[in-house]
GUGU-427577 format. One record per residue (C-alpha): chain; x, y, z. Coordinates in steps of 0.02 Angstrom, whole numbers. Each point is the difference from the previous one (the first is absolute). Layout:
// residues N
cadena/px/py/pz
A/X/Y/Z .
...
END
This chain:
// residues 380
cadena/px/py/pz
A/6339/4719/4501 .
A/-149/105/35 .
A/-137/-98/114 .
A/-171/58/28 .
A/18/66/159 .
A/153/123/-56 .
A/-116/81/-123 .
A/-93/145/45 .
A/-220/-13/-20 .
A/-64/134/-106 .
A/-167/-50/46 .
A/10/98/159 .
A/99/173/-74 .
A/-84/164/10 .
A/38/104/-147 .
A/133/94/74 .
A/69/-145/53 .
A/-12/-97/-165 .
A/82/178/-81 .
A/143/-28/152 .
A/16/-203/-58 .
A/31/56/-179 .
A/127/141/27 .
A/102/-138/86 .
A/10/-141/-136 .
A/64/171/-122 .
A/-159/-3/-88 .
A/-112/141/-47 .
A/-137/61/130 .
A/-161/0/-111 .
A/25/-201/-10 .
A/-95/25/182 .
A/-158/45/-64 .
A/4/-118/-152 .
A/50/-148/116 .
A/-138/45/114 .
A/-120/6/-111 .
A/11/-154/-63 .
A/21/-96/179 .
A/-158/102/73 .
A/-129/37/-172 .
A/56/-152/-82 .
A/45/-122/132 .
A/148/-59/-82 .
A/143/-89/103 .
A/104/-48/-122 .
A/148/113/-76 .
A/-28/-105/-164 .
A/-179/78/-2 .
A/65/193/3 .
A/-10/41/-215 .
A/31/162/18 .
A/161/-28/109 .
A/159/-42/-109 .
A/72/-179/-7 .
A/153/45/105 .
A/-79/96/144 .
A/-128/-140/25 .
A/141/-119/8 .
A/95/127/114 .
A/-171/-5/100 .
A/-12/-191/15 .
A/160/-27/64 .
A/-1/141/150 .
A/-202/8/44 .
A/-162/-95/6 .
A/-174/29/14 .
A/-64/-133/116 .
A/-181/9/75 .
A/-46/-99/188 .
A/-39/-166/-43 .
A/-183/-47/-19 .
A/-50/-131/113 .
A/-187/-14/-19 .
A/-144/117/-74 .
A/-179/-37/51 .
A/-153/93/-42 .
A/-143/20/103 .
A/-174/1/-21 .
A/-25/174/-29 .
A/147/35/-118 .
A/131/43/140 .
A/174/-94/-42 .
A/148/-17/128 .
A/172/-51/-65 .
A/121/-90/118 .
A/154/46/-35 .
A/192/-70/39 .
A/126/156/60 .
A/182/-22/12 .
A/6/-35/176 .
A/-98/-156/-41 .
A/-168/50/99 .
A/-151/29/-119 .
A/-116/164/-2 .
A/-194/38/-48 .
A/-37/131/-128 .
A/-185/0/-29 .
A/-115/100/-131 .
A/-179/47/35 .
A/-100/32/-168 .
A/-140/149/10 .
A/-125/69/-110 .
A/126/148/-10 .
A/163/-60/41 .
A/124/-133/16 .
A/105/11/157 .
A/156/-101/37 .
A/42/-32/203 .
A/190/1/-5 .
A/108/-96/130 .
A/166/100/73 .
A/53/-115/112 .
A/11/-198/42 .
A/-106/2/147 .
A/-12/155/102 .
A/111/61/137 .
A/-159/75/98 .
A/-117/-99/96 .
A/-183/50/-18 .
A/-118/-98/95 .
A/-128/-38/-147 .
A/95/-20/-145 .
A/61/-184/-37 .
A/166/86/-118 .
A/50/67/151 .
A/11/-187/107 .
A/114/-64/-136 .
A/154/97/67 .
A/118/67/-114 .
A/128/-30/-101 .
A/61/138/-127 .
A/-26/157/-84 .
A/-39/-22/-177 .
A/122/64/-138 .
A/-80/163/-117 .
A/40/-154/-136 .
A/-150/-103/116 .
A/-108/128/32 .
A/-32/76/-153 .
A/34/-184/-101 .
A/-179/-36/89 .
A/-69/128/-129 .
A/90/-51/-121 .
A/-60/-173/-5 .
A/-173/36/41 .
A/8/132/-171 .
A/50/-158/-100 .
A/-135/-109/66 .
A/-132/92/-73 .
A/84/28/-163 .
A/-9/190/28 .
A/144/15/-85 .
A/61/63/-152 .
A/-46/182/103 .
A/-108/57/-138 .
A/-137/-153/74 .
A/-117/68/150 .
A/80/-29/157 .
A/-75/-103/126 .
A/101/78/152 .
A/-82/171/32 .
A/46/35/169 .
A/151/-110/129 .
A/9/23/205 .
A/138/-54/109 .
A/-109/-93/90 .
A/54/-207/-23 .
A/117/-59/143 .
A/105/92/88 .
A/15/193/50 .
A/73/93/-135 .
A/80/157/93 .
A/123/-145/81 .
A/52/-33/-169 .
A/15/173/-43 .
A/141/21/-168 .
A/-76/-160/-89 .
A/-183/55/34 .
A/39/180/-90 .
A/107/-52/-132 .
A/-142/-127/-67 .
A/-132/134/50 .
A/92/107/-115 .
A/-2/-107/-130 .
A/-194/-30/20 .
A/-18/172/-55 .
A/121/37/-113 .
A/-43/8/-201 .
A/132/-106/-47 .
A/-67/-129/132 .
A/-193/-25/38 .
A/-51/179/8 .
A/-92/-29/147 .
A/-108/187/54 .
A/92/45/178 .
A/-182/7/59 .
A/-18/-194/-63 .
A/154/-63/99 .
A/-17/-36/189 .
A/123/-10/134 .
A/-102/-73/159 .
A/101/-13/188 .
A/-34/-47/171 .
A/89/167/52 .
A/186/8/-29 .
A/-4/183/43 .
A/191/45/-44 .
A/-24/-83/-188 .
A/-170/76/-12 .
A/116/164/58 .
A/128/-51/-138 .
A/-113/-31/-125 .
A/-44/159/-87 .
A/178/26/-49 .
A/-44/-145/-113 .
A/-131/-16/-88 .
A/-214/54/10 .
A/-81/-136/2 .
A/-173/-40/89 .
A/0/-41/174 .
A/-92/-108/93 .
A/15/-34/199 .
A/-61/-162/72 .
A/-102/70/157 .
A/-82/-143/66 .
A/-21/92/183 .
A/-67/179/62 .
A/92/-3/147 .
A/168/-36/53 .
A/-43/-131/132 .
A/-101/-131/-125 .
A/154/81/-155 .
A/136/-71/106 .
A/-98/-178/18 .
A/-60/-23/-192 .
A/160/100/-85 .
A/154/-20/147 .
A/115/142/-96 .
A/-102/114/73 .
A/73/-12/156 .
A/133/77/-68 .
A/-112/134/-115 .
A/-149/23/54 .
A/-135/94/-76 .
A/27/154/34 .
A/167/3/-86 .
A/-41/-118/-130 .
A/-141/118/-80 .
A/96/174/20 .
A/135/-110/-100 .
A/-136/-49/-125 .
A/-67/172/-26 .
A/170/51/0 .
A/24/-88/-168 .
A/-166/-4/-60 .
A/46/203/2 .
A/129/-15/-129 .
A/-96/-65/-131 .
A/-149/133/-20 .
A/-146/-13/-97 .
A/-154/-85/72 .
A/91/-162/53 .
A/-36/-81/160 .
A/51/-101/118 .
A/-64/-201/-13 .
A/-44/-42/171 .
A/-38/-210/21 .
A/-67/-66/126 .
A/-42/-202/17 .
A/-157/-28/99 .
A/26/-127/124 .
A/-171/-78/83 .
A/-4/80/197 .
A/167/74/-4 .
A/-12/161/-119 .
A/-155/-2/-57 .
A/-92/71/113 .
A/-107/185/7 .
A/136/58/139 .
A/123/-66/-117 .
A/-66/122/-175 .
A/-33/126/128 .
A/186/-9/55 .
A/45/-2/-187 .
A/-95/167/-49 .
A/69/80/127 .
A/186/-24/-41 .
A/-29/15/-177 .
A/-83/174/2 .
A/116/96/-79 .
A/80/-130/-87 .
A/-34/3/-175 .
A/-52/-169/-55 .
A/-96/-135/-90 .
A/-32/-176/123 .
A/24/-162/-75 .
A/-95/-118/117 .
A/56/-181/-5 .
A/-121/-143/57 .
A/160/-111/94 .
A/2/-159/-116 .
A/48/-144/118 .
A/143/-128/13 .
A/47/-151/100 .
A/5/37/187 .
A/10/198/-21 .
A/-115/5/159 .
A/-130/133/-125 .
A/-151/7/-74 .
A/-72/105/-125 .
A/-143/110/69 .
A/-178/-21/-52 .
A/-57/85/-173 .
A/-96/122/114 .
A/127/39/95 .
A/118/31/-153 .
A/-163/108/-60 .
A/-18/102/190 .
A/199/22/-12 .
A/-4/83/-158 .
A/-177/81/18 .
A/69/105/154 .
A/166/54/-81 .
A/-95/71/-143 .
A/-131/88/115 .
A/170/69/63 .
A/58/60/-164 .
A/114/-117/-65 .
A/1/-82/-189 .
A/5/-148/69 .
A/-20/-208/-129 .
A/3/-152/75 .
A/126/-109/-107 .
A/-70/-165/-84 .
A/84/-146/69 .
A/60/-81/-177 .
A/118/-155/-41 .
A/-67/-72/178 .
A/-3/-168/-63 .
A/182/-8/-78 .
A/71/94/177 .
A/29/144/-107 .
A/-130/123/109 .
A/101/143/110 .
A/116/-58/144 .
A/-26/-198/-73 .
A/190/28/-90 .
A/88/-125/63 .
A/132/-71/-101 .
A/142/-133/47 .
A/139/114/92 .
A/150/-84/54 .
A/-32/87/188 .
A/154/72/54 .
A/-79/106/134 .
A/-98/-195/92 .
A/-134/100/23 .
A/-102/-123/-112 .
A/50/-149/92 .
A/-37/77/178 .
A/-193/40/-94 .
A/-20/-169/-37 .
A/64/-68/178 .
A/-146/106/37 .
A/-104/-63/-102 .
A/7/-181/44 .
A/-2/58/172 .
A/-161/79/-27 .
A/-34/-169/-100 .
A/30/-125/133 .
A/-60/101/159 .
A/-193/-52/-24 .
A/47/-180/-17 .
A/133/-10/152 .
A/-170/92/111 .
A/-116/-152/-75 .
A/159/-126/92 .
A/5/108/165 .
A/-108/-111/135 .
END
């Protein structure tokens, strides 16, 4: 007998892929696009649902595949209108996707991994540890259930999800295959048909995936900066002691060269009070982005437990973005949204089943840092 976990997840096929799937069970390959149009317009995921696939081949489908979402754990809305999900992957750790309404837009913060296997100083994803890559069936099942939740579907209803970035938990490059093939599917016609320009792939600086990646696909890129120099880079972002800056942006202009046009290079940067956000510090960053083609995405740092930051002053957010303009740069502050549900950028935290201990080493820390003033009080 056929169990669940022998049967393969649509949900997560590209097209080729789904073409590939169909050749194998002796069936014809158009029944791709149909099925795909129905799990991604129509958000169907049951074979019994498909009326314009025969009687047999849906019975043929129910017995060899599935189409089986991450588990929702929990959906809160905040204040403003931002939502996060919580959602249950396979390997039992729950993710964050979270969707930030605009005047203009809807965007959709995917997750790629549980936890991240980096370890920047300031974001509160990254002192949960990790535990696993998500499947293409996880990572793209995040838009999927968001597109259902505002009854945007049939496809012939206004979407709600304009625009998606890489940009929930985890670094996507180190989760490379899965992160494409649901990228892919963002984009394709039979699937969300997602503008390239609309769909973001953000990193810390995997430089031989950023390398790899225009063999791929063309989608946006954005780089999470964070530092003008390599000394305060390897503090705030450690990988790049092992790329730093200099490499890391001739591999970004590298791709950013494939894809032509006007595009540009995202550049964000999270303002941390007396550590980045200083004149010396902008005046660092116009220098090494002078010939770097780019728009700068400035990020007021939006605090956690024990992180050891503060956000800087409004007028120092205001200085910090007044002197990159003077120095020629498009250059927005970002709006901290979905604060008060711990939705707001680097608050992703999750519940990841740390493989890595780096979360239980944090919070050693922590309570460390906790207990230290009180054992000082006992000292004679």
């Amino acid at each position: 007998m056929t169990t669940s976990t022998d049967k393969i997840n649509l949900l997560g096929l590209t097209l080729a892929e789904m073409e590939q799937f169909f050749d194998s069970i002796g069936e014809k390959r158009f029944r791709a696009g149909q099925v795909m149009k129905w799990i991604h317009h129509f958000g169907v995921s049951d074979f019994a649902d498909m009326t314009n696939v025969g009687k047999v081949l849906r019975e043929k489908l129910e017995a060899v595949a599935e189409i089986r979402p991450p588990e929702v754990v929990s959906e809160d809305i905040s204040a403003d209108g931002t939502r996060k999900w919580v959602v249950r992957v396979a390997s039992g750790s729950c993710v964050e996707t979270v969707y930030i309404p605009t005047d203009d837009r809807g965007t959709l913060c995917v997750s790629s991994q549980a936890g991240c296997a980096l370890d920047c100083s300031f974001c509160s994803t990254g002192k949960q540890g990790f535990n696993s890559n998500l499947t293409a069936a996880e990572v793209i099942g995040q838009v999927w259930l968001a597109n259902k939740s505002f009854g945007t579907v049939p496809a012939k209803v206004d979407r709600a999800i304009t625009n998606v970035v890489m940009m929930g938990m985890g670094e996507p490059l180190l989760n490379f295959d899965n992160v494409i093939a649901a990228m892919k599917i963002m984009m394709e016609d039979l699937g969300y048909g997602i503008s390239k320009r609309r769909v973001t792939l953000s990193t810390s600086g995997v430089v031989p995936m950023i390398d790899e990646l225009a063999k791929h696909i063309d989608v946006s890129l954005a780089l999470s900066l964070h530092a003008p120099n390599d000394e305060l880079r390897n503090k705030l972002v450690p990988l790049n002691k092992k790329y730093p800056l200099k490499v890391l942006l001739d591999s970004c202009m590298g791709y950013m060269s494939t894809l032509g046009g006007k595009r540009v290079l995202t550049i964000e940067y999270t303002l941390l009070k007396d550590v980045n956000d200083q004149p010396e510090h902008a005046a660092q960053m116009i220098e090494l982005l002078r010939d770097v083609p780019c728009k700068i995405n400035l990020i007021p740092f939006n605090p956690f437990p024990h992180s050891g930051y503060e956000r800087p002053s409004n007028n120092a957010i205001r200085r910090f973005q007044d002197l990159l303009h003077h120095g020629g740069f498009n250059v927005t502050t970002r709006t901290t949204r979905g604060d008060d549900i711990d939705a707001a950028c680097g608050q992703l935290v999750g519940q990841v089943n740390d493989r890595t201990r780096r979360s239980e080493r944090y919070i050693a820390v922590r309570q460390l840092a906790a207990d230290e003033p009180q054992d000082s009080a006992a000292r004679p």
